[in-house]
Structure formats: C-alpha cells, structure tokens
N, C-alpha and C positions, 0 to 999 in steps of 0.2 A: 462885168464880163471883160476878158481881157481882149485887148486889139487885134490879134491874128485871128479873132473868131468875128465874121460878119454876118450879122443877122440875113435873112431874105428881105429887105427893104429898100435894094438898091431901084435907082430906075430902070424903066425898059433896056433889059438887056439886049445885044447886038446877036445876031443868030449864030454868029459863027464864035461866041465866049462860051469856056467852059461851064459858066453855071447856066447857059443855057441848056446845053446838054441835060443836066437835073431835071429841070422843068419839063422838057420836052420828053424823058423816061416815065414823069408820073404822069403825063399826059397820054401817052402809050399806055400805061398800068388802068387807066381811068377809062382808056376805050375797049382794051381786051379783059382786064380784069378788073371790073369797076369795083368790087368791094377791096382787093387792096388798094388800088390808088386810092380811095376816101379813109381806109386808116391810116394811110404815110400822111393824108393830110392833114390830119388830124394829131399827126406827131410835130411837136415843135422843132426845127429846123434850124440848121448852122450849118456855116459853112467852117471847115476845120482842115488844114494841110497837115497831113499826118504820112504815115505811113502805108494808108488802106485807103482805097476807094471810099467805099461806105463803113460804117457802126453805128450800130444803136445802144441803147443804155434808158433807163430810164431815169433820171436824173433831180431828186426833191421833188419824188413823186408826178415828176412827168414824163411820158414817153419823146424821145428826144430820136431823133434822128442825124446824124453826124455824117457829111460829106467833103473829100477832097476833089475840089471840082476838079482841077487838072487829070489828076489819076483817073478820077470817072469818066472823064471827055474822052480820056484816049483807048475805054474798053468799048468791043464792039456792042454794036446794040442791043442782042440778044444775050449778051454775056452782062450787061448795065442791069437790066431788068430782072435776070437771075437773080441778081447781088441783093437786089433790093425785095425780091420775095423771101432771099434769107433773112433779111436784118426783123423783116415783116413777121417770119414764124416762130425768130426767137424771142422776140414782143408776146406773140399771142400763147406760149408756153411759158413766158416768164422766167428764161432764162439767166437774164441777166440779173435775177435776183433768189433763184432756185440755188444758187450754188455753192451758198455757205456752209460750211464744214467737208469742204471737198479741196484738193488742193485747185489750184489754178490751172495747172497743166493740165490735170484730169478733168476738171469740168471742160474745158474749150473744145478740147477732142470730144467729151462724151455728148454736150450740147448739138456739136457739127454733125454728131453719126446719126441722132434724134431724126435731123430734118433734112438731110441733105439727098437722100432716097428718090424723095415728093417732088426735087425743084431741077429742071432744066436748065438748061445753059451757062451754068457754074462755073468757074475756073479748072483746071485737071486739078489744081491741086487738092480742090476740096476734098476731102476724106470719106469714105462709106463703109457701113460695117462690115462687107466682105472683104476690104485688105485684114481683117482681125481675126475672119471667118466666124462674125457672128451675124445671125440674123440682123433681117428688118424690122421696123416697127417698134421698136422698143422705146421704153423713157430714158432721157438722160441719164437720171440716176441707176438705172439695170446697166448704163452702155459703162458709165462710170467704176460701177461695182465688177465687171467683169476686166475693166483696165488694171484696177488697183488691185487685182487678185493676179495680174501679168506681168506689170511694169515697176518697178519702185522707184517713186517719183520725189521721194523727199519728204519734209513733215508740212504740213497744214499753211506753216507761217512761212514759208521759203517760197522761191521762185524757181530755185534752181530743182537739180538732182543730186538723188543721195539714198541712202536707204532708211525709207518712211518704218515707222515698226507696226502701224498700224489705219488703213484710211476709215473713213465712216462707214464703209461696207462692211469693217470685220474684217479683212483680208490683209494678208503679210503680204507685202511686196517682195518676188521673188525672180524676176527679170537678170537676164546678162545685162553684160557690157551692151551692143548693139540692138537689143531691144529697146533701153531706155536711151540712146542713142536718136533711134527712130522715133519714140515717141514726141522728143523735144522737137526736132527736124520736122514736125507736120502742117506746124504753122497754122493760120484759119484764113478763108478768106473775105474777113471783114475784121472792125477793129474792137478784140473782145478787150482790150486794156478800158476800155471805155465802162467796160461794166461797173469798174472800183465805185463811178459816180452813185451807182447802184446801191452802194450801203448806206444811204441816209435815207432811203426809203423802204418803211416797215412793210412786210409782206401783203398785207392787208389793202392798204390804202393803194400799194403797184395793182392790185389785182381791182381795187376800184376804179383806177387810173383807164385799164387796159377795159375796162367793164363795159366804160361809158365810151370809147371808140367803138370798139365793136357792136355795142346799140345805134351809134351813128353810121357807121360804116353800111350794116345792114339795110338802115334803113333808108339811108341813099341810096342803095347800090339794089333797092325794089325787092333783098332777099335771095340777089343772085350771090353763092355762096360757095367756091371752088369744093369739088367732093370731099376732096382729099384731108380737108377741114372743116367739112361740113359738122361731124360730130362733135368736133374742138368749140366752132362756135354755137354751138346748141347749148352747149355747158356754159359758154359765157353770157347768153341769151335767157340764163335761165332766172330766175329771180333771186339775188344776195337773199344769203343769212346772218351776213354782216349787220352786224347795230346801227344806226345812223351814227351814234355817240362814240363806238369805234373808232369810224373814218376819222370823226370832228380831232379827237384827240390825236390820233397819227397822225393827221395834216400838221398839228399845231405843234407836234414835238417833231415831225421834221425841221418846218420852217425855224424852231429851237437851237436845231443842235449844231453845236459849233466845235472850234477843234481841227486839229488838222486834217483830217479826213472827212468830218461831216461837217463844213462849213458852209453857211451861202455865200461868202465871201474868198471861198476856197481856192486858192492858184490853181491855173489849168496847170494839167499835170503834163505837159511840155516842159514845163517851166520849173524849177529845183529851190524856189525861194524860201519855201514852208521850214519854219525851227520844229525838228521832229521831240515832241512830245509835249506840246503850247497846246493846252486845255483851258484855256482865258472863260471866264463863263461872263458873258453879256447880257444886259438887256433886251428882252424879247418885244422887238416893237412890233404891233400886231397892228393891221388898217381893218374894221369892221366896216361894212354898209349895210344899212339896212331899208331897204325898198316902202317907202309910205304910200303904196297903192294900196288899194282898199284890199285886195290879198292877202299882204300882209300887217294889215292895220287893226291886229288883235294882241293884244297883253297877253292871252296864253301862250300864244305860239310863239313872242318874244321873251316872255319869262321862260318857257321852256328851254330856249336856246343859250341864254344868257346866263342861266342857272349851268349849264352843263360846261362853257366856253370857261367861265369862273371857277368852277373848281377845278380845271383844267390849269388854270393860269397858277389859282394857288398853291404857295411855296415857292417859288420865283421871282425874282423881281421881272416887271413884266408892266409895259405900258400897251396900253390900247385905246386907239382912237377913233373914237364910233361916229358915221357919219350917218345922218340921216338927208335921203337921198331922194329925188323921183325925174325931173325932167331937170332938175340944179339941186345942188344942195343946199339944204333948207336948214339944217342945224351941227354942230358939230361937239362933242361932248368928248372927255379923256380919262380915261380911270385905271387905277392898277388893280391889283388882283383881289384886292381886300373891298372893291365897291361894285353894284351894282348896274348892269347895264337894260334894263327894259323897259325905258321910256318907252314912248307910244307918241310919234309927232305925225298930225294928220299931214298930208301930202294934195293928193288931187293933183289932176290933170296926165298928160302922157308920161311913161317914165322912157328915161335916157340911163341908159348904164355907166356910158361912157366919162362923167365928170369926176366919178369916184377913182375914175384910173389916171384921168388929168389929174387928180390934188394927189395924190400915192407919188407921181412922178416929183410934187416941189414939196416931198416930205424930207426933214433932218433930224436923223437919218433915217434911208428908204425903209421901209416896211418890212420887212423879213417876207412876209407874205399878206394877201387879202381876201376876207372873207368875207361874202357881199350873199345878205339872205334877200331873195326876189323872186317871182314868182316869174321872173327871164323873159317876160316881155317886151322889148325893147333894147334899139340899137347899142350894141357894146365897139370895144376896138377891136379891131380885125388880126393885133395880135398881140403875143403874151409876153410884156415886160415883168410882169410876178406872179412868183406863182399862186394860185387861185383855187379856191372851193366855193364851187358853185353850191352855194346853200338853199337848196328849193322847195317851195311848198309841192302840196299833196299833187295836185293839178299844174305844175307848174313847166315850164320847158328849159332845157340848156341853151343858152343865148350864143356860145360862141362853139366851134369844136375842140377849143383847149380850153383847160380848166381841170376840177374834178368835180363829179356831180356826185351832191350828194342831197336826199331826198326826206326830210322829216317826217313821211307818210312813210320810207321804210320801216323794215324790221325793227321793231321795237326790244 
C-alpha cells in the first residue's frame, strides 16, 4: 500500500485532528442510524487526500471506504453524515460495479440521480432527477438510458466529449453544444474515480462482499432498517443462489489477476508510474488454513473443498501453502496445482485464528490473499491486512466484520 494512504491504526487520536472528525461521524451514524454506521464499519477504511471528502469502491472484492480527513473535518456536520449515507447507498446498489458498458460520465450522473432523492444534507451540488425533468425512483441504468438518449458523451473508452454513435441503451446521442457542456460541469459529490479499483472484482463475489455486511449490519443494528431501504435490504437478506464454488473461484481469480489495472500490487492511481500495457502473468501465491477443531475434522468436507480450490488452481502456475491451524499452527504443507491438499491433521483444544495472519505477514512473497476454512470460533485480528474468504462450515459464524463469507452448507 502506498505511503500517502494510512491505515486507521494510529494512536488515540487528539479531539481536535481531522480523523477525528471520521470517527466521531460514524459515531453519530451508530447512534441515529445504527444499521449504517455498522455497515461503514464493516467497510475496510483509509485514509486518502484526494480531491473529495469521502468515496467508496469496492476494491479486490472488499468494500472499502476512502476518506480525506481534512476536507471532511471542514464539512459541517450534517452535510459529513450526508456524504457518508451516499457512499453507504452506492455500496448497497452496487454501483461501483454496475457500471460497465456505460461510459463514465453517464454512469456517475446516472448513479447520483438513483440515490440522491432519499438523502439529506448533501452538498447543493449534488444533482436530482428534476434538473433533467425526469422522475424519481428510478435505477441507475433507466437515469442512464434517458442521459444517453440527451447528451453525447463520447465512446465507452474515452473520458472526454465527443459524439458517441451509440451507448448501451440503444440510443444516439443527440445533445448541443451546452447540453454536453452541462453534463461534464456536474461533478459528484464523493470520489467516483475510485470506482476503477472496482474492476478486479467480478459481479458476484461484490454482491457476496455487500451480502455478508448487510447480514452483519442487520443484525447488529436489532433489524432497525431505514424505510427508504427497507426493501433494498430485504433482497440482500434474502438467501444467495450463488454456488459456494462460484464465490471460491471469483475470490481466487481476483486475488490472481494482475496487470496494469487488475493488480494487487497496483499503483494508487495518484500516482502515473504504471507501463500502459505490462501484462507480466505471475505466480499465484495462495495462504490456505485450515481449522483442526473437531468441526472441521472431516475428509469429506476437506476433500470437498480441496477438490474444488485445485481445479481452480489448474493451468497456472500457482503455489499454496496450506497451514493447518487451531490455537498455533500444528503443521505446514505446500503444493502447486497438479497436488493434492486434504490431509486431515487432528487439532484439539481452543482455536485462535489469529497465528495464521501472523505467518501470512513473514511470507516471501505476501500472499496474494488467504483462505482459512473454520467453523469462526475464535479470536481473529481486529483488521484486514489481506484479503480474505471466510470459508465456513454449515453451523459455523463469521469471526471478523471484514472478510467474505462464504458458506459450504450454501447453495449447492
């Protein structure tokens, strides 16, 4: 991670610094509106001097949360808390990943007109569908298809303006001069450039990402559930039809994919250092654990998994190092894609999560990501240096609020 991005890990902040401000917004969000503030918290967090207050994105398949403390320090407090129920609703529509085959310009307007109706205390600038004189309530994609049938915003691959010949709606772009003018000039107010981070994670596994907040959120928050999204989260409340096998393999070909745009080692895009068009293909180093509490101290349910991880692997080069884990790690085994992984090492005693994410930190080189099958009993870290798929049995619990949880007693 590059150095102008600092985790939340510093000490006790002093009351009058701007990340205290942060803090003290979800704290507000946690007392007036306690099911968003338990999904911001559940979004992984950085601090980020940018151009915008806040942006979200969700970023190798985690929901991320992006703050310039400065800028947010100095919005007033009902206009802080706004910002942050947007960043919140473009999360739970999945905006920042809805919006491929649209161009840029068009989705950021059509995403803002979506939600910006529902949320008080906004900036003026924020944008609503009656400067366009279209209704409320619509989806992105209707606010979208009625833009691209007004404005012509350029082709797909551009940033700029120019005349598009055709968007995803079907529609010719047929705008003046000062229409597409005005559309550029709208701006948004939070940082949608963040979303780019958004293409290395497949639709599926965002929507698994967003799944398992919002079951946590819920469930913290007693079922207290704003109206206005009351039926939003009822749909995400509802039980996947997603395969387990899906998720396993969209986790594992995010953490994969490298390149100038889908890399985990990706320059923050601040920064101009990236050689445009370095497709280097690497070794996939994967960290497995696997929990030797009597939960998981069955051959089927580690061949099952191990069977599925491997032919995932296969046709790549691809190392993985399997640890077998419970209160310390008891054994440690490494195989590429052509070998088998469903030992069976007994365990006993209380399990500790947390040693599997100490040895992940003194690996060379780091992990791409880590997948740890347990039944989540037992104390993990408090936060997330890699990214993670919480691999859980049928009965089993999510031990941290980040991660992605994914369930082998699901959908088959």
């Amino acid at each position: 991670m590059c150095a102008d991005i600092l985790e939340f890990k510093h000490p006790p902040l002093s009351q009058d610094s701007p990340e205290r401000a942060v803090e003290n917004a979800v704290v507000r969000l946690l007392k007036e509106r306690p099911f968003y503030g338990h999904l911001l918290l559940g979004c992984h967090r950085r601090l980020d001097p940018g151009s915008h207050a806040v942006g979200v994105t969700i970023a190798h398949g985690t929901p991320t949360l992006c703050v310039d403390p400065q800028r947010f320090a100095a919005l007033p407090k009902p206009e802080q808390q706004g910002l942050l129920e947007h960043g919140i609703k473009h999360l739970l529509h999945l905006h920042p990943v809805r919006g491929k085959g649209w161009h840029r310009l068009t989705w950021d307007v059509a995403s803002d007109l979506a939600i910006n109706p529902t949320i008080d205390h906004l900036p003026e600038m924020a944008v609503r569908p009656d400067r366009f004189g279209l209704e409320e309530g619509l989806a992105a994609e209707e606010y979208a298809r009625a833009l691209s049938a007004r404005f012509s915003v350029g082709t797909l691959d551009g940033e700029g303006l120019g005349d598009a010949s055709r968007d995803q709606g079907g529609q010719t772009g047929s705008g003046d001069d000062h229409t597409i003018n005005e559309l550029s000039a709208i701006g948004t107010p939070d940082d949608h450039q963040l979303w780019a981070e958004a293409e290395s994670t497949p639709l599926r596994l965002a929507e698994q990402a967003i799944r398992d907040q919002v079951r946590e959120a819920h469930r913290k928050s007693a079922g207290e559930v704003p109206n206005d999204i009351r039926e939003l989260v009822e749909g995400w409340l509802a039980p996947p039809e997603i395969p387990w096998q899906q998720v396993l393999r969209q986790f594992v070909a995010t953490a994969g994919r490298v390149g100038r745009k889908n890399s985990w080692q990706r320059e923050h895009r601040r920064f101009q250092h990236n050689t445009p068009g370095t497709r280097k293909r690497h070794r996939l180093n994967l960290l497995v654990a696997i929990d030797t509490s009597e939960s998981t101290d069955e051959r089927p349910l580690r061949e099952r998994f191990a069977r599925e991880l491997l032919q995932i692997a296969h046709g790549r080069d691809s190392r993985i190092t399997v640890l077998y884990a419970h209160s310390r790690i008891r054994h440690i085994e490494q195989f590429n894609s052509s070998q088998a992984v469903a030992e069976v090492v007994s365990g006993g005693g209380f399990t500790d999560l947390r040693p599997v994410f100490d040895y992940a930190k003194g690996m060379h080189p780091l992990p791409a990501a880590v997948i740890y099958l347990t039944d989540g009993y037992g104390p993990a870290p408090d936060e997330m240096e890699f990214p993670t798929l919480w691999v859980l049995t049928e009965d089993g619990q999510k031990p941290t609020e980040w991660g992605v949880e994914l369930r082998l007693g699901d959908a088959q």
